[in-house]
C-alpha positions as a printed NumPy array, in Angstrom:
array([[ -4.7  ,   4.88 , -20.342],
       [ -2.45 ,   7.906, -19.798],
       [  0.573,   6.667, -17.659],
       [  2.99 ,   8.34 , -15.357],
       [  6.274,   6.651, -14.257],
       [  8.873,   7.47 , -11.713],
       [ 11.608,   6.051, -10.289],
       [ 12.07 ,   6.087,  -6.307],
       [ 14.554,   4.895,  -3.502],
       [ 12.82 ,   3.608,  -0.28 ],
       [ 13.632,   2.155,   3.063],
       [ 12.538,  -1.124,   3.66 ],
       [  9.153,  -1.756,   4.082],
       [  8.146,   2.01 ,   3.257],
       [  7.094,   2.557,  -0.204],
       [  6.663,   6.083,  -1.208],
       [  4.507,   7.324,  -4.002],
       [  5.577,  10.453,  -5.886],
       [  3.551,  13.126,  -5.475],
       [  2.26 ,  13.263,  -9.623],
       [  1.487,   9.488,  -9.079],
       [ -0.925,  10.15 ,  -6.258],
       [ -3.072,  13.102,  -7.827],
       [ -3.992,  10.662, -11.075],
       [ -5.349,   7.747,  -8.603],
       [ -6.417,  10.338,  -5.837],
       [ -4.324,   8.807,  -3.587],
       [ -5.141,  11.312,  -0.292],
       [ -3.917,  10.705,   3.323],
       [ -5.385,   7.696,   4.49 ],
       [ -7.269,   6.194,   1.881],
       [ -7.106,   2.873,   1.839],
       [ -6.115,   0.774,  -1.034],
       [ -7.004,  -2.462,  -2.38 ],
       [ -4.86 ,  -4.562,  -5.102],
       [ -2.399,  -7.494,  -5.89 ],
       [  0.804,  -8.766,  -4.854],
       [  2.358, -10.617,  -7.553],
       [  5.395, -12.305,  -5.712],
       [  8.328, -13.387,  -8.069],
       [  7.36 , -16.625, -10.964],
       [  9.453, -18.35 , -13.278],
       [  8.262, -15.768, -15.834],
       [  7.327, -12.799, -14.023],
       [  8.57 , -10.472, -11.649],
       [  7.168,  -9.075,  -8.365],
       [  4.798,  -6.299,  -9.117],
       [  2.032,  -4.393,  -6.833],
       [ -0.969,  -2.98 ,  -8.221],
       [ -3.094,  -0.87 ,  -5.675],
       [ -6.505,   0.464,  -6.478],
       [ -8.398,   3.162,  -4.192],
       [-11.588,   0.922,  -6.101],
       [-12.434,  -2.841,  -4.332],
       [-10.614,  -5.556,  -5.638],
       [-13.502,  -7.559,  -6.012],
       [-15.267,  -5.296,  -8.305],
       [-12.137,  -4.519, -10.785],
       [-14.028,  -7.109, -13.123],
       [-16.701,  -4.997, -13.506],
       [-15.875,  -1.218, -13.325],
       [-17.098,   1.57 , -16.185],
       [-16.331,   4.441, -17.083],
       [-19.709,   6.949, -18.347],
       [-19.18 ,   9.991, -20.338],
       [-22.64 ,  12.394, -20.418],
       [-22.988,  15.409, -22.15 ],
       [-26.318,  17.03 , -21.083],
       [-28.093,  20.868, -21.798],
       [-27.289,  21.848, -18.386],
       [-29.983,  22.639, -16.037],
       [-31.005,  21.934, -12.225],
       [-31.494,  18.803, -11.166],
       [-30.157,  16.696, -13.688],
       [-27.401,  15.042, -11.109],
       [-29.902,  14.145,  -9.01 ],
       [-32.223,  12.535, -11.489],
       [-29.045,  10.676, -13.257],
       [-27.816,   9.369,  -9.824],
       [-31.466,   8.424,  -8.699],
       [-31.892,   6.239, -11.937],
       [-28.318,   4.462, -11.679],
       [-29.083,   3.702,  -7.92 ],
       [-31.879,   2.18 ,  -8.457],
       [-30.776,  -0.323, -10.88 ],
       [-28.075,  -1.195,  -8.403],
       [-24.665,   0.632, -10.025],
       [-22.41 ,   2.415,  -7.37 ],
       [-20.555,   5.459,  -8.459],
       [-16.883,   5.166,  -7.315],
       [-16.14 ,   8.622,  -8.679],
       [-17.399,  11.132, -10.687],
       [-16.377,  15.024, -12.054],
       [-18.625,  17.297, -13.186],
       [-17.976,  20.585, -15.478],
       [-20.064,  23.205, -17.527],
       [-18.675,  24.907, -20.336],
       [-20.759,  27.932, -22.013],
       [-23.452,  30.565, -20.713],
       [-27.293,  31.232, -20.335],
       [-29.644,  28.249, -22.354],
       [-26.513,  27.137, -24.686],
       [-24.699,  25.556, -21.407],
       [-23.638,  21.902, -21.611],
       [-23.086,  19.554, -18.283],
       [-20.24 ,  16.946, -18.705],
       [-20.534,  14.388, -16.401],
       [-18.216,  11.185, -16.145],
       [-18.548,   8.864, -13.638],
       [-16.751,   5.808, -12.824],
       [-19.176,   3.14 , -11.796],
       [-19.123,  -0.52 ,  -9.928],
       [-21.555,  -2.574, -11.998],
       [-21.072,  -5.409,  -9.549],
       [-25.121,  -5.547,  -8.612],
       [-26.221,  -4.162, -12.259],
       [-27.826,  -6.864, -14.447],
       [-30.437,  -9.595, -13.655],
       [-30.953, -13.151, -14.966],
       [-29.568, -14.486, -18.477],
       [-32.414, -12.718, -20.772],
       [-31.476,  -9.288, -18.844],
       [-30.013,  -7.123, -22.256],
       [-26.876,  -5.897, -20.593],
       [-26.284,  -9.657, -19.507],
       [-25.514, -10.327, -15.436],
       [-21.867,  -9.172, -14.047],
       [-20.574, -12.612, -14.336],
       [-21.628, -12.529, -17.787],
       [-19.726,  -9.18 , -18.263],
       [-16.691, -10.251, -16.244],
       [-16.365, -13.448, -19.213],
       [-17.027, -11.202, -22.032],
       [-14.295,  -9.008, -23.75 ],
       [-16.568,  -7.841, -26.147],
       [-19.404,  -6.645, -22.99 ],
       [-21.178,  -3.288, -23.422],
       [-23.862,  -1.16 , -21.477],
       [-25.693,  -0.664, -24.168],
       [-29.221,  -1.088, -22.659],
       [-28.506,   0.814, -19.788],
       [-27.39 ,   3.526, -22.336],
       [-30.071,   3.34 , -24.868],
       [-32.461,   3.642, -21.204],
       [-31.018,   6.755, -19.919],
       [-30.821,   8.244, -23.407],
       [-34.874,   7.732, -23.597],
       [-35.359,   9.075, -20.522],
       [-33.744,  12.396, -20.518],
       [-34.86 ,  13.12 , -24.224],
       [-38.165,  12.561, -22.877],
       [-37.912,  15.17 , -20.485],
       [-38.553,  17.85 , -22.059],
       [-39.627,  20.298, -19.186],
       [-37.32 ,  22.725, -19.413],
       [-35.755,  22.059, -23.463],
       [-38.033,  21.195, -25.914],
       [-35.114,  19.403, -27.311],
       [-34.998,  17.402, -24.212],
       [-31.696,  16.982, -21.827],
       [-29.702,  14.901, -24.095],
       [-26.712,  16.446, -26.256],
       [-26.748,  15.607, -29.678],
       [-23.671,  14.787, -31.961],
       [-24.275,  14.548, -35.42 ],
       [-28.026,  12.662, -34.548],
       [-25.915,  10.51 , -32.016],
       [-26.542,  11.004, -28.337],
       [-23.244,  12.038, -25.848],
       [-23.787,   8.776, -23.62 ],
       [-20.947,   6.199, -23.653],
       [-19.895,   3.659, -21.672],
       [-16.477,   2.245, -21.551],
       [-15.284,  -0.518, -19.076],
       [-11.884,  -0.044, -17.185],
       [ -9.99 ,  -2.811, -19.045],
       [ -6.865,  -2.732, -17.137],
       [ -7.909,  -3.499, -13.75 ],
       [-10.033,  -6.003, -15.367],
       [ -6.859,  -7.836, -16.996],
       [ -5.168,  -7.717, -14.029],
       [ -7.695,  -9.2  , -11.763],
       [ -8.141, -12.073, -14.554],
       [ -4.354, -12.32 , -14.242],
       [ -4.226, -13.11 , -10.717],
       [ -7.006, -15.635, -10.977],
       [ -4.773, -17.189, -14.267],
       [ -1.652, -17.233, -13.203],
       [ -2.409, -19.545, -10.389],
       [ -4.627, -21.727, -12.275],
       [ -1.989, -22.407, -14.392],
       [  0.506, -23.259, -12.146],
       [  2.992, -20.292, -13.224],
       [  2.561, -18.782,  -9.57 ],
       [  1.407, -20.654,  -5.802],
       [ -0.216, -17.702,  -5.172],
       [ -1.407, -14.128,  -5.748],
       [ -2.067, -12.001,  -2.767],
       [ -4.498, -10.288,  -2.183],
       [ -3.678,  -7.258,  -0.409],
       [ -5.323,  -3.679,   2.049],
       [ -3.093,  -1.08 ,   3.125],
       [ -2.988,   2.836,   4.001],
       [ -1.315,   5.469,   1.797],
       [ -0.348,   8.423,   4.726],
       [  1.53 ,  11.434,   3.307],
       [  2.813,   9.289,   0.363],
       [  4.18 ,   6.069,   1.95 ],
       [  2.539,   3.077,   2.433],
       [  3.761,   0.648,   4.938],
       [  4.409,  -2.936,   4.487],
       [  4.007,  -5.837,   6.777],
       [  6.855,  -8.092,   6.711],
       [  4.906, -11.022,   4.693],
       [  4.524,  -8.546,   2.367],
       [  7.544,  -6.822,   1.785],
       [  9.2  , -10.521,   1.886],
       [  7.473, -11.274,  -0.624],
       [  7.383,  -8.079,  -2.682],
       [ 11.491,  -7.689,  -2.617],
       [ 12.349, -11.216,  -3.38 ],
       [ 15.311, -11.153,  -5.351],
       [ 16.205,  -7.067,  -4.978],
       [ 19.391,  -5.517,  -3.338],
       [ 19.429,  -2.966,  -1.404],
       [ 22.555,  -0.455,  -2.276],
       [ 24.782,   1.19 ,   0.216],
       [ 22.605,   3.335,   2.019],
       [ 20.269,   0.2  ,   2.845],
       [ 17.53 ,   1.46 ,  -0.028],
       [ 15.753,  -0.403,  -2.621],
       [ 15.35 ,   1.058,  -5.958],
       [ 11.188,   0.68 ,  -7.134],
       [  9.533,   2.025, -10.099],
       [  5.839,   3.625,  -9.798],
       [  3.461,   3.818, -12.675],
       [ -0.165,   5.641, -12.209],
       [ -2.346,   4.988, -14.436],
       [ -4.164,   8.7  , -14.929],
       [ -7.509,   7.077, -16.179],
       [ -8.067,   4.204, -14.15 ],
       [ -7.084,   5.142, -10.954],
       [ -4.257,   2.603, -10.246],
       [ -0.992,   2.536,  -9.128],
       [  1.964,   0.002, -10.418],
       [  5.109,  -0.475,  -8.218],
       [  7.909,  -2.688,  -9.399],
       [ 11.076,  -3.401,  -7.643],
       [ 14.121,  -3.587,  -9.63 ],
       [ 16.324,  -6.467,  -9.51 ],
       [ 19.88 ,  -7.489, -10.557],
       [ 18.398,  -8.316, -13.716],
       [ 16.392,  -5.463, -14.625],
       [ 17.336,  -1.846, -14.519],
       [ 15.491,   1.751, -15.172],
       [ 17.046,   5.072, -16.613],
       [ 14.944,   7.99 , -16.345],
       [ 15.773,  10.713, -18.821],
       [ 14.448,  14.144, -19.814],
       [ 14.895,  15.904, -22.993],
       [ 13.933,  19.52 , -23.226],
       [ 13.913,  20.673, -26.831],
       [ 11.737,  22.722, -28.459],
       [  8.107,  22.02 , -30.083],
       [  8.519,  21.229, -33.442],
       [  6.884,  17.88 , -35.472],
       [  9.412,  15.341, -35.572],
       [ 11.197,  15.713, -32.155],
       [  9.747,  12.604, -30.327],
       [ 10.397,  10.788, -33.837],
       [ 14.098,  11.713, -33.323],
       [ 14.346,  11.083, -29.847],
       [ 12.801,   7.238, -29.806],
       [ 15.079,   6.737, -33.3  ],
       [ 18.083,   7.346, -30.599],
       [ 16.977,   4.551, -28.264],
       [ 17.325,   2.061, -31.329],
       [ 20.761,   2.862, -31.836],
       [ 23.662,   0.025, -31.06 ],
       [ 25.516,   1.911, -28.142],
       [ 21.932,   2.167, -26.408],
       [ 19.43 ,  -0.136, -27.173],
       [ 17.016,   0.899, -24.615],
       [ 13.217,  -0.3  , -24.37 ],
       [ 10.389,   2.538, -23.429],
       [  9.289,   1.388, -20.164],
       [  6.94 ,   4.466, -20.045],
       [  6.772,   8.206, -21.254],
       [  5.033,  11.587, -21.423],
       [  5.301,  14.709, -23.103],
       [  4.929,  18.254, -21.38 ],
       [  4.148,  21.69 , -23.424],
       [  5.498,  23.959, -21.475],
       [  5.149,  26.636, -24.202],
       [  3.556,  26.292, -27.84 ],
       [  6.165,  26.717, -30.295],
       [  8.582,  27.177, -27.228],
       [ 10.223,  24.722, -24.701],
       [  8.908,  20.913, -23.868],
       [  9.727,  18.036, -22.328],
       [ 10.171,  14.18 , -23.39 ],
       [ 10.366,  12.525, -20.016],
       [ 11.151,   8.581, -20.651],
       [ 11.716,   5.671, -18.509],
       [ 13.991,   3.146, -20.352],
       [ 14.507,  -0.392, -18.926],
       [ 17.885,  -0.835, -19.686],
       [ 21.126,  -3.249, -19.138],
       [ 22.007,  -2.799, -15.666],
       [ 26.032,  -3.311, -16.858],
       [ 25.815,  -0.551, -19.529],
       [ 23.983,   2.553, -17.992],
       [ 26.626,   4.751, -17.593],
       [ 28.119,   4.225, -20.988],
       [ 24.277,   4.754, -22.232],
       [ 24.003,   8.239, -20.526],
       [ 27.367,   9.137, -22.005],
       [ 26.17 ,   7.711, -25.568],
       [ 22.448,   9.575, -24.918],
       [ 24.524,  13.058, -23.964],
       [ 26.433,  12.93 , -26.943],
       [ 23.793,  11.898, -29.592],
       [ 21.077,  14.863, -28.387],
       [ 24.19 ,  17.066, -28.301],
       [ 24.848,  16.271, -32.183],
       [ 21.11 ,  16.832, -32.786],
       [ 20.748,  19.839, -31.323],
       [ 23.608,  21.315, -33.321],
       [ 21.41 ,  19.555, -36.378],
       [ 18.668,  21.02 , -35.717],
       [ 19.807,  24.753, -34.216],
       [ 17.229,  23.798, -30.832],
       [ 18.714,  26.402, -28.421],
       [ 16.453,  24.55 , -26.233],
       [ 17.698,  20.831, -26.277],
       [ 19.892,  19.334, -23.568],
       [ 19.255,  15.72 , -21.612],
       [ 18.985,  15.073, -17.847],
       [ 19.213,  12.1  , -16.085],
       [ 17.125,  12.874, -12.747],
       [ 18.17 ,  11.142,  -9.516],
       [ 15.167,   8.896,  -7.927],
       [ 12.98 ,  10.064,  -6.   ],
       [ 12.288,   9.311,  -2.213],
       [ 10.537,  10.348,   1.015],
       [ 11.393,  13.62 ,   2.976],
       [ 12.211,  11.98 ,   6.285],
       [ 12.476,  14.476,   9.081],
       [ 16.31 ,  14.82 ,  10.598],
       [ 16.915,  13.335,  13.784],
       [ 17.588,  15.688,  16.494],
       [ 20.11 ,  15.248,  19.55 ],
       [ 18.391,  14.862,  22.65 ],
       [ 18.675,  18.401,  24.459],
       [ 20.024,  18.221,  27.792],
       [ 17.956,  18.296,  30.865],
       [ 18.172,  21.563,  32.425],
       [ 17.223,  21.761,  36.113],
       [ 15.363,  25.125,  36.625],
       [ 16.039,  26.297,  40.388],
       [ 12.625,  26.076,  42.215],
       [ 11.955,  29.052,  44.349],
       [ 12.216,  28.218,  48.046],
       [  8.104,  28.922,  49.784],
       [  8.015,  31.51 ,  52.381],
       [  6.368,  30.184,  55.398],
       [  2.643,  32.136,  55.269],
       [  3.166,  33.828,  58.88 ],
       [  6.812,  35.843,  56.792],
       [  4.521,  37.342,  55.365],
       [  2.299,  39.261,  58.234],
       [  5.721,  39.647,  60.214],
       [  6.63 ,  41.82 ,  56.979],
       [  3.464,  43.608,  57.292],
       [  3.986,  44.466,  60.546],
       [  7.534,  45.269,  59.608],
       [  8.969,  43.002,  61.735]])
């Protein structure tokens, strides 16, 4: 998984999505999303997990990775053999890299396998077998398409399949994440440790998605809105399976997103997570990513730490002063530490209502003023 985090401020009932956090799931105007409302446990806190993919199928959902020798036709003739055997492609990107015969095709697709599979002797085992099985593969429906395209050998004698050290380019992996998560809904009722998990539909439009008032009840259970009547929410995307995570925070759980621009060098993100273990901070990596901006040139660390909520300012004044030390260490001209502010929707200023202004209306001339003029009478 390659995650994103952010932190955002909202108004009730409106939770926006950063605009990084919608490319990874593309999260467009008006697609609809399907996920999970975990309300607040004894042990867990209220999270939201929305997936543009159905809910229903997050047991079952596969990523495939194809390298092929390019040529026409080959999308057609992959997509004709996986509809027939009943998989749905959720998604796919396709891109060639090279010229003339020596062009490859990389295809992935992300795949339902919800109606792929027959009866208990079927190789790749039924999708209720798959859904029970941590250790499930595709491997039939791999070794099948493998065969297939080597055998065609119409327009490479070498057939369609790329080649890897003798190993074909075909993998299958499944999308474990939205698989735990659906199996944690389904456990965390069974066991009594929540009364219920919601399933849940909504609209993303320009980056918010609006709540219904069950749901945002139940979603903000135990959060405070500041001054300004907002509520503080983290958002995670995951970049490879296509979700999105939002978490409010609560009295007893706070976030601190930081950047440190430095320069690239081995050993920097060693440094900087050696700070976070320190007494004065003490902070645990909720989620990070590093940006190149140039090789050998500037970067940035971008962490979210889930920190005390009754020591944050003395941890930003503890952070500023450690990277400040380092950088002196380690002559970065570069290095310095932000603490951005959250993010949160654009909202569109209110204007005062203009006043009414009555426009005189021109007073009609009676139609026979008109031949008297002619007449110039």
């Amino acid at each position: 998984m390659k995650l994103l985090g952010e932190v955002v401020e909202i108004l009730p009932k409106r939770l926006f999505i950063p605009e990084e956090n919608r490319v990874a799931p593309s999260l467009k105007t008006n697609t609809e999303l399907h996920g999970f409302l975990f309300p607040r446990g004894n042990n867990t806190h209220p999270d939201l997990f929305l997936s543009p993919f159905p809910r229903d199928s997050w047991r079952d959902i596969w990523r495939l990775e194809l390298e092929f020798h390019d040529r026409p036709g080959i999308m057609w003739e992959l997509t004709k053999v996986l509809g027939d055997n009943g998989v749905n492609i959720l998604s796919h990107e396709i891109m060639t890299l090279g010229h003339g015969p020596a062009t490859v095709g990389y295809i992935h697709l992300i795949c339902d396998m919800k109606n792929y599979g027959g009866g208990a002797d079927y190789p790749d085992g039924s999708s209720k077998r798959r859904q029970n099985n941590p250790d499930a593969n595709l491997n039939y429906l791999i070794d099948c398409l493998t065969v297939r395209f080597w055998n065609s050998k119409t327009h490479n004698p070498k057939g369609d399949v790329r080649f890897k050290a003798h190993r074909p380019q075909f993998f299958a992996t499944r999308l474990r994440e939205l698989k735990n998560i659906s199996h944690l809904a389904e456990d965390l009722v069974e066991d009594g440790t929540l009364d219920m998990v919601e399933g849940i539909q909504v609209k993303v439009k320009d980056g918010v998605i609006v709540l219904s008032d069950h749901h945002w009840s139940r979603f903000i259970e135990d959060a405070e809105p500041n001054a300004a009547g907002k509520y503080t929410l983290t958002v995670v995307s995951d970049t490879v399976e296509r979700y999105v995570k939002i978490t409010p925070l609560t009295r007893k759980r706070a976030f601190l997103p930081l950047d440190i621009r430095h320069k690239d060098m081995p050993g920097q993100v060693a440094d900087f997570t050696a700070l976070l273990r320190k007494p004065n901070v003490n902070g645990n990596i909720f989620c990070s990513y590093y940006r190149l901006e140039q090789a050998h040139g500037p970067a940035v660390w971008r962490c979210l730490l889930e920190v005390d909520s009754t020591n944050v300012e003395k941890m930003k004044d503890e952070l500023t002063k450690e990277i400040k030390l380092l950088k002196n260490q380690k002559g970065d001209e570069y290095m310095g530490i932000t603490f951005p502010l959250p993010l949160g929707e654009s909202l569109p200023e209110v204007l005062p209502i203009a006043e009414d202004v009555v426009q005189p209306v021109a007073k009609k001339e009676p139609w026979w003023r008109s031949w008297l003029s002619w007449f110039g009478l």
